[in-house]
C-alpha positions in Angstrom: -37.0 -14.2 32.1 -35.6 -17.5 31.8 -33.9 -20.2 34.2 -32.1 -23.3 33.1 -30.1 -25.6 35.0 -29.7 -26.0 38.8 -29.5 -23.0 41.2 -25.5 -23.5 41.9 -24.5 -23.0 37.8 -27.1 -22.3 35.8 -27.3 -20.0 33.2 -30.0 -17.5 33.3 -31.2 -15.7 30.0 -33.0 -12.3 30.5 -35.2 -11.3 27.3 -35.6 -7.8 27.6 -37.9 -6.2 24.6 -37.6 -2.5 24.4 -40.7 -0.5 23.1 -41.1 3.0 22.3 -43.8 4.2 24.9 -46.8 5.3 22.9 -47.0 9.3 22.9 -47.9 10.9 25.9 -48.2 14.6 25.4 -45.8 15.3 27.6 -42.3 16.4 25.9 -40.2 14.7 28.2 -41.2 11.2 27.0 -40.8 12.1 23.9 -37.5 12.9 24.0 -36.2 10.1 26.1 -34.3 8.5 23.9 -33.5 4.5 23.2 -30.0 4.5 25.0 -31.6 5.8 28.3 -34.3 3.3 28.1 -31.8 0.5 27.3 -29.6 1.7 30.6 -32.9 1.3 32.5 -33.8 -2.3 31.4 -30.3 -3.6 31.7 -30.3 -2.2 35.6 -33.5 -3.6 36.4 -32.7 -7.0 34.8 -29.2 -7.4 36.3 -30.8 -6.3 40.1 -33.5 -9.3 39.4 -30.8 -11.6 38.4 -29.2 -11.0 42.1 -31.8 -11.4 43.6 -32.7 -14.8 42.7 -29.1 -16.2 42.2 -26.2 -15.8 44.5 -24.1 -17.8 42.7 -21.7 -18.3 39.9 -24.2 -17.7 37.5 -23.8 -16.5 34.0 -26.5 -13.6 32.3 -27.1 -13.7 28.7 -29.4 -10.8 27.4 -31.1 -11.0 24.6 -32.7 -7.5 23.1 -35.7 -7.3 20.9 -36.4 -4.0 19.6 -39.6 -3.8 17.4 -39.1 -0.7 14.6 -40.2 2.5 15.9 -42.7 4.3 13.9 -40.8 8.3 12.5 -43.1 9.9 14.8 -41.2 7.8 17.9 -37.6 6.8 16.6 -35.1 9.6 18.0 -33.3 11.2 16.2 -29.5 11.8 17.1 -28.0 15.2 17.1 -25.5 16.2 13.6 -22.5 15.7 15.9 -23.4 11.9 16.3 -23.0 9.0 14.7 -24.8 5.6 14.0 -21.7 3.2 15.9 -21.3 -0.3 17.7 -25.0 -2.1 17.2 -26.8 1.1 16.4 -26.4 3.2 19.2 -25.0 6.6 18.5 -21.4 7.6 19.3 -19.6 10.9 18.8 -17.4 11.0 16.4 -13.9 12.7 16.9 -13.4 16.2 15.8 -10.4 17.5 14.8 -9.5 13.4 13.0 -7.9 13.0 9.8 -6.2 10.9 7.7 -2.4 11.2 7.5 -1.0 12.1 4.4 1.2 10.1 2.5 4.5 11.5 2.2 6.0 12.2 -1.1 9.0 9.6 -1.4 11.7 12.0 -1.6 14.0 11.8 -5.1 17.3 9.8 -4.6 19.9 12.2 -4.7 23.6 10.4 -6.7 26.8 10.2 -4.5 29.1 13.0 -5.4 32.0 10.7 -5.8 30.0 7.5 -7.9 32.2 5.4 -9.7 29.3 4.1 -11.9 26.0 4.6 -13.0 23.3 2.2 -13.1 20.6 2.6 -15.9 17.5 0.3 -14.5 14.0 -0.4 -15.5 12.2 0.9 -12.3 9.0 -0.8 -14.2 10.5 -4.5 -14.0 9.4 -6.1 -10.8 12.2 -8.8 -10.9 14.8 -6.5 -12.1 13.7 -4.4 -9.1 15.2 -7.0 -6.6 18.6 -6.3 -7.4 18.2 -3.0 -7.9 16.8 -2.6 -4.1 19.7 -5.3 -3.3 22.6 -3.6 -4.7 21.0 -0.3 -3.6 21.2 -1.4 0.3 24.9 -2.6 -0.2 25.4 0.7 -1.6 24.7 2.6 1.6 27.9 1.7 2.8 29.9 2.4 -0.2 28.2 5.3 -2.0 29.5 4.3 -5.3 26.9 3.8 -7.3 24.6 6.2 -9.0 21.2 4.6 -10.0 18.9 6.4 -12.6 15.6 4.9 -13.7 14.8 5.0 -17.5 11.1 4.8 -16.8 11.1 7.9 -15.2 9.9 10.7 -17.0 12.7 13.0 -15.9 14.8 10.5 -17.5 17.3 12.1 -20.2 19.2 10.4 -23.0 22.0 13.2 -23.0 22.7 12.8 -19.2 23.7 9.3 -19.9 25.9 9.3 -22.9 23.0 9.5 -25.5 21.2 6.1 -24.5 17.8 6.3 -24.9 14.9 4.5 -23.5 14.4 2.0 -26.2 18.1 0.8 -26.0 18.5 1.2 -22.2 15.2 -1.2 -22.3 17.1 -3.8 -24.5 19.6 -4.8 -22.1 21.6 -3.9 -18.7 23.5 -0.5 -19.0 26.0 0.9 -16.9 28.2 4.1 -16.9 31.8 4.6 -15.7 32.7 8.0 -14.2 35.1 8.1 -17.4 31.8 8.0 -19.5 32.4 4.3 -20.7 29.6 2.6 -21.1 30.0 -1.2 -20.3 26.8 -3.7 -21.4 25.5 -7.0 -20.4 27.3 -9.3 -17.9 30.3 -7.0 -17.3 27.9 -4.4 -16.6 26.6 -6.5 -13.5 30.4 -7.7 -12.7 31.6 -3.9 -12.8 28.2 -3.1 -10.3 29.3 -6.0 -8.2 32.8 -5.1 -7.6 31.3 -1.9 -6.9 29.5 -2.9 -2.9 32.2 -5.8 -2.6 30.4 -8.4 -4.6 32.8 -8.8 -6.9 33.5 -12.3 -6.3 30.3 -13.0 -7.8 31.1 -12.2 -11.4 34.5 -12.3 -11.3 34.6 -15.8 -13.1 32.9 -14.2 -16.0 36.4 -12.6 -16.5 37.2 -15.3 -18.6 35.8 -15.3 -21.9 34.3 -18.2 -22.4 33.0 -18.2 -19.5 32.1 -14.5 -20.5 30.7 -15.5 -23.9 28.2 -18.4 -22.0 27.4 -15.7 -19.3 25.9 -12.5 -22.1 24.9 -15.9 -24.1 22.2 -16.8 -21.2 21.3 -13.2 -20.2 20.6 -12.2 -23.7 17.8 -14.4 -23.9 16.6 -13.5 -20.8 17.1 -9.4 -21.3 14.6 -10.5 -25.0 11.8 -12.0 -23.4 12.0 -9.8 -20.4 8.7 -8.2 -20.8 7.0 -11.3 -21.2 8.5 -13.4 -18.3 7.1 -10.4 -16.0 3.7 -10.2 -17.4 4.5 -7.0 -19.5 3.6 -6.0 -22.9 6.1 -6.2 -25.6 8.2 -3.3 -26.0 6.2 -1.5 -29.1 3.4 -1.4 -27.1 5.5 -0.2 -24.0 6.8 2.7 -26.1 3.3 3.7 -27.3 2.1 3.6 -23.8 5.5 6.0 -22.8 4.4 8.1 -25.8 0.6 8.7 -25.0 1.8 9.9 -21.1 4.4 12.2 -22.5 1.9 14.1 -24.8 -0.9 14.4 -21.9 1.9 15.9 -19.7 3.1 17.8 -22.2 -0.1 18.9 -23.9 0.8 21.8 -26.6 3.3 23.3 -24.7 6.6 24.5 -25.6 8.3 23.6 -22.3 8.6 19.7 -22.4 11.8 18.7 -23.4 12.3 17.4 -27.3 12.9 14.2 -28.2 10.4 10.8 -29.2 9.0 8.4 -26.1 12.4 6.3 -26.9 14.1 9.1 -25.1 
């Protein structure tokens, strides 16, 4: 043991070095294990420490524990674990993860007034989506399908497959018109009282610049997001559809456009 600095704040440093007592024939000691020595040590240092300060002091232990031979290290029970600096701990019975729950399939308002056809692949794409979805809670108007799904179904959506729907922005009508491009955002809009947004685009020039601007966007697409072209993307699509499908007759016909 240790003593720096005066009597009235000093800090006093306690080196404590726990040994494994050599075998003594006696089973007892050798089942004592190191936690119950440790508790001893610490007590005996900290009454020391008392007795020769009475003040504000500060203790600082310091442990040295030489590597027990097999025949001396003891071994912890099956229902403990190695924990916090090597001592053993219990571990929790009955403890398991949580399952992550299945996000549950959106289901279409009954009375939509339009459909949305969106790449649920497109990261950017995806903040409109989630935008227009929010505004949609309070209109439940639009119905929002997601070509990249495998579910997806060219003859629920007025024969557009996955290839075309890829090309550029499609939406549905509850008439079954299907409106492209710009006025397919305006008509989405209007839809969750954004209409004022797009309504400029009514115009046609101002139309024609609009579908002008998005068209190059909606052509590099893929690339902008870090995606491969679309050939590549459909061979991809094609590849997971035939190990779903495997040989059997139950998958539903078509080509990875669908």
């Amino acid at each position: 043991m240790e003593e720096n600095g005066s009597s009235s704040s000093s800090s006093v440093v306690v080196f404590v070095t726990l040994a494994h007592k050599p075998e003594r024939g006696e089973e007892e000691d050798e089942e004592r294990s190191f936690q119950e020595q440790t508790e001893m040590a610490l007590r005996a240092a900290v009454t020391m420490s008392i007795g020769r300060q009475r003040s504000t002091s500060q203790l600082r232990f310091r442990f040295h524990r030489p590597p027990a031979s097999p025949l001396q290290r003891p071994v912890s029970p099956p229902h403990l674990q190695a924990g916090f600096m090597g001592y053993p701990i219990r571990a929790i019975q009955g403890a398991t993860a949580e399952a992550a729950v299945p996000k549950k399939e959106e289901m279409p308002p009954q009375d939509w007034k339009i459909k949305m056809l969106y790449d649920g692949e497109c990261p950017l794409c995806m903040r409109e989506v989630d935008m227009l979805r929010e505004r949609n809670e309070d209109y439940n108007r639009i119905n929002f399908v997601d070509i990249s799904s495998d579910d997806y179904s060219p003859e629920e959506n007025q024969g557009i497959d996955y290839k075309t729907a890829m090309g550029r922005i499609h939406a549905i009508l509850s008439d079954g018109t299907v409106v492209t491009d710009v006025e397919a955002f305006r008509r989405l809009y209007e839809q969750v009282g954004l209409g004022w947004v797009y309504a400029i685009t009514k115009y046609k020039p101002v139309g024609a610049l609009a579908d002008a601007v998005y068209g190059v966007w909606a052509k590099y697409r893929l690339q902008i997001t870090g995606r491969p072209a679309i050939e590549e993307v459909l061979e991809a699509r094609r590849k997971s559809k035939s190990q779903v499908c495997g040989d059997s007759n139950t998958c539903k016909t078509g080509s990875a456009d669908s």
